[in-house]
C-alpha positions in Angstrom: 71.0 41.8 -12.6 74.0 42.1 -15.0 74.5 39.4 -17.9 76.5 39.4 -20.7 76.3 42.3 -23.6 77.3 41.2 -27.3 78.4 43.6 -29.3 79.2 43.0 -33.4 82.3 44.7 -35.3 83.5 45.7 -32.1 86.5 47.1 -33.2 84.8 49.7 -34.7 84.6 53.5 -34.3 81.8 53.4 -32.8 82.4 50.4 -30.3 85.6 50.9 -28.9 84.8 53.9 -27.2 81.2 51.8 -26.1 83.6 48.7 -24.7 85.4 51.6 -22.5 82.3 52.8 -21.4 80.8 49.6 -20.5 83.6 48.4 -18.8 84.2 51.4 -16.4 80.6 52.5 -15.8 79.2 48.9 -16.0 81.8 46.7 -14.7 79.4 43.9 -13.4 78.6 42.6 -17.1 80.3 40.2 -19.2 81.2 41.4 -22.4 81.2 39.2 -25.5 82.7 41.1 -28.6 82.7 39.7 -31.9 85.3 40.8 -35.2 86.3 39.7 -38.4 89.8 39.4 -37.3 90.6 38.5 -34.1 94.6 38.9 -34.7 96.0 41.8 -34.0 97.4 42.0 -37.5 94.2 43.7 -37.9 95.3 47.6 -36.3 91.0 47.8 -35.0 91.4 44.5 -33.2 94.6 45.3 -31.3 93.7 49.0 -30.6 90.2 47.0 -29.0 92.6 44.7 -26.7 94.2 47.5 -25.9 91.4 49.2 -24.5 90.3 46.4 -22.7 94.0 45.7 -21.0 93.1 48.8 -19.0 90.8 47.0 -17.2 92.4 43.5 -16.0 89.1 42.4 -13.6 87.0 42.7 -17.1 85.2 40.2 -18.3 85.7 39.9 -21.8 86.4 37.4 -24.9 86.5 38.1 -28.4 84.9 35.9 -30.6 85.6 35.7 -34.8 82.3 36.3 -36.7 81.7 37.4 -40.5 78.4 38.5 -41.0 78.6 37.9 -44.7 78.5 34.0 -44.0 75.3 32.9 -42.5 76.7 29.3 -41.7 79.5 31.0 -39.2 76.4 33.1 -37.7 74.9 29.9 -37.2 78.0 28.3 -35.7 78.6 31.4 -33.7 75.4 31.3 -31.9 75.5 27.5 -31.4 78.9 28.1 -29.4 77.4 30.9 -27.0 73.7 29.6 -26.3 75.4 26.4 -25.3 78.1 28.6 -23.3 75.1 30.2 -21.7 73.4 26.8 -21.3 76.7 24.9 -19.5 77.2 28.6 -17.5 80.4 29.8 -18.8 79.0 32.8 -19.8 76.1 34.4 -17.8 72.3 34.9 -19.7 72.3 37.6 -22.2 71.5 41.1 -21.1 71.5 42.8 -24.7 72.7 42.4 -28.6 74.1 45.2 -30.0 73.9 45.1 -33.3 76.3 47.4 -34.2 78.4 45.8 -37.3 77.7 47.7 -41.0 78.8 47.2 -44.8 78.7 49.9 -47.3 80.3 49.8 -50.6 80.1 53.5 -52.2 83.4 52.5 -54.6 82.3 49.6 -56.5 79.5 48.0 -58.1 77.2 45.1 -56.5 79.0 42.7 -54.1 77.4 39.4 -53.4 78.2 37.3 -50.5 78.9 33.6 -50.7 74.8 33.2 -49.5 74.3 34.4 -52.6 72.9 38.0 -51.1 73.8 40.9 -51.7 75.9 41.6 -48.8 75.0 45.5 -47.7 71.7 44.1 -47.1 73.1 40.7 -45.5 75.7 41.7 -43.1 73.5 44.8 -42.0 69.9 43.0 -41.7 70.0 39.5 -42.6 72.7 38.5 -40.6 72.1 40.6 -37.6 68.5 39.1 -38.0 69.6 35.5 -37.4 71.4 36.4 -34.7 69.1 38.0 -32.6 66.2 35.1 -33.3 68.8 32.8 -32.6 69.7 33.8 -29.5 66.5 35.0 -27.9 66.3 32.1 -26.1 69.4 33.0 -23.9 68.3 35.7 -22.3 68.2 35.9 -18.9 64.6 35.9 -17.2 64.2 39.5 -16.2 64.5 40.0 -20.4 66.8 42.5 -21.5 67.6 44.4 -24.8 68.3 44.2 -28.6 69.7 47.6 -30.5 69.9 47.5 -33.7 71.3 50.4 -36.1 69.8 52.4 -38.5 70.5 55.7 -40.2 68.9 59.1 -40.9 69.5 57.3 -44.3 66.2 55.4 -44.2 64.2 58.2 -44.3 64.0 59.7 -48.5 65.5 63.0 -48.6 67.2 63.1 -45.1 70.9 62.4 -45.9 72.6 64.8 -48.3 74.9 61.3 -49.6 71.1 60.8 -51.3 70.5 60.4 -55.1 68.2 57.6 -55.0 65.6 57.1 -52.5 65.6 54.3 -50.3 62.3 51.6 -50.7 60.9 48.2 -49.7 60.2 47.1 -53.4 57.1 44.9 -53.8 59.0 41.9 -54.9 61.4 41.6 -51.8 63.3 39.1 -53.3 65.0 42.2 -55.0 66.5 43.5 -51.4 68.4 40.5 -51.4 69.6 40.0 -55.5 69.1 43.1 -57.0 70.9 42.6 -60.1 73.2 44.7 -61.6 72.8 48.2 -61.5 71.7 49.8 -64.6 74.0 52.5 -64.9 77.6 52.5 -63.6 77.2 54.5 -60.1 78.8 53.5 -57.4 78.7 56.1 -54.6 74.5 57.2 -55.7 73.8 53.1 -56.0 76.0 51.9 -53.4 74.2 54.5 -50.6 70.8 53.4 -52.4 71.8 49.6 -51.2 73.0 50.9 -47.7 69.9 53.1 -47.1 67.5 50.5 -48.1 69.4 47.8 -45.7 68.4 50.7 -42.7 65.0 50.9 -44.0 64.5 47.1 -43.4 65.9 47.2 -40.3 63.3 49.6 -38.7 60.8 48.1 -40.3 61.7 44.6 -39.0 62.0 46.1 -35.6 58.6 46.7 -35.6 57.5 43.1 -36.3 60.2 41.9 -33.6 58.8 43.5 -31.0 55.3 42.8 -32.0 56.4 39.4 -31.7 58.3 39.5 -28.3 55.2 41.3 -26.8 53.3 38.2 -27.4 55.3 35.4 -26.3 55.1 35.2 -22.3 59.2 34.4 -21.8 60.2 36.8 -23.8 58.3 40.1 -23.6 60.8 41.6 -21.2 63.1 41.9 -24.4 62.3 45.4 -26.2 64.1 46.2 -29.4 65.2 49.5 -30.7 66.8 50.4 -33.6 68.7 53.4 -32.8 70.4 56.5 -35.9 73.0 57.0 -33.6 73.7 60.4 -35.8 76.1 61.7 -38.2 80.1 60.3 -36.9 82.4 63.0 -37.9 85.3 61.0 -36.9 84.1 57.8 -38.2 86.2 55.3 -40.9 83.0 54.6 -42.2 83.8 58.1 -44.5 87.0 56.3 -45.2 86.1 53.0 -45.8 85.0 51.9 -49.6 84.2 55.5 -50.3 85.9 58.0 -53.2 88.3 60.2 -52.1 85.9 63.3 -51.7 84.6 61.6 -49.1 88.1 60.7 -47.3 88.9 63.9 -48.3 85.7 65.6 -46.9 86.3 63.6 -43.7 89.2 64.6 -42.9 90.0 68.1 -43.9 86.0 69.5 -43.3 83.8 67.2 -41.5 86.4 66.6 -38.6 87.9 70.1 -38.0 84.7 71.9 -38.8 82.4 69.7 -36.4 81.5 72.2 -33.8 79.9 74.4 -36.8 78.1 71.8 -38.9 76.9 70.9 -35.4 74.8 74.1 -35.4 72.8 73.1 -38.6 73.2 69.5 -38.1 72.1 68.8 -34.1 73.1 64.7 -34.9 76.8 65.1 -35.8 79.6 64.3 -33.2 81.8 61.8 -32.6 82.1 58.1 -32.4 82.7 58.6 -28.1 79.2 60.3 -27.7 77.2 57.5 -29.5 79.0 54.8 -28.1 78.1 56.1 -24.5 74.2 56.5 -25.3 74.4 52.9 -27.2 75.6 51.0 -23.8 73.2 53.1 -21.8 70.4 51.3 -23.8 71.7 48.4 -24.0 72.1 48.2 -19.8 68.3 50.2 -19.9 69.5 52.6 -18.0 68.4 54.9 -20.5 64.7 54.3 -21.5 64.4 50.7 -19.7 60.8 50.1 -21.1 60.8 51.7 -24.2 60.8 49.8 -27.5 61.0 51.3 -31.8 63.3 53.8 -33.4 65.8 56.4 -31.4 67.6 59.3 -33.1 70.5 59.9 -30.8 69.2 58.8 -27.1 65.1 59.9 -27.8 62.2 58.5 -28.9 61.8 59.8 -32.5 59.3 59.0 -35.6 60.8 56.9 -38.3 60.2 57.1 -41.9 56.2 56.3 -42.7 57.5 53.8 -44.6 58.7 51.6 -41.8 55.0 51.8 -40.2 53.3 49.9 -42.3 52.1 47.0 -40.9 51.9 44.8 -44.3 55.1 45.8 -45.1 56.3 45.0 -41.7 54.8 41.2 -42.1 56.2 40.6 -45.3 59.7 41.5 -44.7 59.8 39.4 -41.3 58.8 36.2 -43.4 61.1 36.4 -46.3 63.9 37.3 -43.2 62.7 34.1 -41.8 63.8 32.3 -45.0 67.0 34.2 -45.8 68.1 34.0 -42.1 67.3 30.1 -42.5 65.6 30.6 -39.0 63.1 27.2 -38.1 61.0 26.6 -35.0 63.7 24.1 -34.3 66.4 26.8 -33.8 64.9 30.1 -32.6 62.8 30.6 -28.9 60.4 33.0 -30.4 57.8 30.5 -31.6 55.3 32.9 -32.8 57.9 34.0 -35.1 56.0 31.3 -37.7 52.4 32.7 -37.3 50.7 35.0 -39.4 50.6 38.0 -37.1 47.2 40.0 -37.2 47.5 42.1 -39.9 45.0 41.8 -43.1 47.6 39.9 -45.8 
């Protein structure tokens, strides 16, 4: 039974071509598509209406949301569970998690939570969302992607200089401090890197948690590296110029070679398509955990431990402000059997 699909920052590379995807292969579902901007002074927003204007029967609405800002993540999910309560919008059939922040130009950013806001807009943010609106899925479950990164794996990206980790004081993933020494493309990737780590590792506690609660084990989470984007702005987007310049003159024309030694570079198109075919589960309805491209894959040993995993979904508990007054998943506040 179709519902409706929510997809964040989806005026980006990645999600355009996923909106046109799910609207002509998946016409029956109700898409609800969230943006920083929703005026078309913004080039990504107008380029997304455009794409949806080739489908007048869609159903479609763009929503405002800024994931650095916790209170409108709040307000945001108050307005569509009660949308989905009063039936103006049918049950949700996925979350895609899709929006990202990097900063590989500057120092530290901080958002006005106080976080730092690589690891707030990718993680924190996306984390209150989905507990949030659990509770409005329909009753036949459905599906929550969330995106990582070959990033989260040490020693997989060639952007690397310092390795991604879960430090033992988490409080650091979320005030870091300054960075020691001024660099901004090795330290900004670090923060990036380490926001994907979280996120797989969370993803394991989700679904450990959705398993157990009766209503809501129908919902399986994966948290998908939807590979290497040669003709992503992400390249051009707070980056130095060797990386605009790498994007544009090598990475783009040269994709079909780099291909050959790199099997998860292509474009934008291709990872949008295998993102809406999990969100729909029509690809790998019952499967839940990490993807690389559209398969199973093994994520970073890191991400698999289980007292890692338990820690982090606390402290996200706290940073996402998420109660047992405003989130369905009520085992979400017991200690989960794993030796603390």
């Amino acid at each position: 039974m179709a519902g409706t699909i929510l997809i964040t920052a989806a005026n980006s590379s990645l999600a355009i071509p996923a909106v046109q995807h799910l609207l002509t292969k998946y016409p029956d579902y109700t898409a609800v598509l969230t943006v920083r901007n929703v005026t078309d002074s913004d080039v990504n927003t107008k380029r997304l209406r455009a794409t949806i204007a080739k489908y007048p029967s869609a159903k479609t609405s763009i929503y405002e949301l800024d994931l650095a800002n916790l209170s409108a993540v709040h307000e945001f999910t108050d307005t569509i569970s009660d949308r989905i309560l009063h039936g103006s919008l049918p049950p949700l059939a996925s979350l895609v998690c899709n929006a990202y922040y990097w900063n590989l130009a500057g120092g530290v950013e901080s958002t006005k939570d106080g976080y730092e806001k690589s690891f707030q807009v990718n993680h924190v943010a996306h984390a209150a969302l989905v507990l949030r609106l659990l509770g409005s899925f329909g009753s036949d479950g459905g599906r929550v992607v969330l995106f990582s990164s070959d990033a989260h794996w040490p020693g997989k990206n060639g952007l690397e200089k310092y390795p991604p980790a879960i430090p033992d004081d988490l409080e650091l993933l979320v005030k870091p401090g300054a960075d020691e020494k001024p660099d901004n493309l090795g330290r900004g990737f670090q923060k990036y890197a380490v926001s994907k780590l979280a996120v797989v590792t969370w993803t394991y506690a989700l679904n450990r948690y959705l398993e157990k609660e009766p209503r809501l084990r129908n919902i399986t989470a994966v948290a998908i590296n939807p590979g290497n984007l040669s003709d992503s702005r992400a390249l051009r987007t707070n980056t130095p110029f060797m990386l605009v310049f790498m994007s544009r003159f090598i990475i783009q024309p040269l994709r079909p070679l780099i291909r050959l030694m790199d099997p998860t570079m292509r474009t934008s198109a291709e990872a949008g398509v295998d993102v809406i075919d999990l969100a729909t589960r029509t690809a790998h309805p019952q499967e839940r955990g990490y993807f690389t491209l559209l398969k199973p894959d093994a994520s970073a040993p890191d991400t698999l431990d289980e007292k890692t995993q338990q820690k982090l979904w606390e402290k996200t508990l706290q940073w996402a402000r998420i109660t047992p007054q405003n989130t369905a998943l009520t085992g979400a506040f017991l200690v989960n059997e794993v030796d603390n």
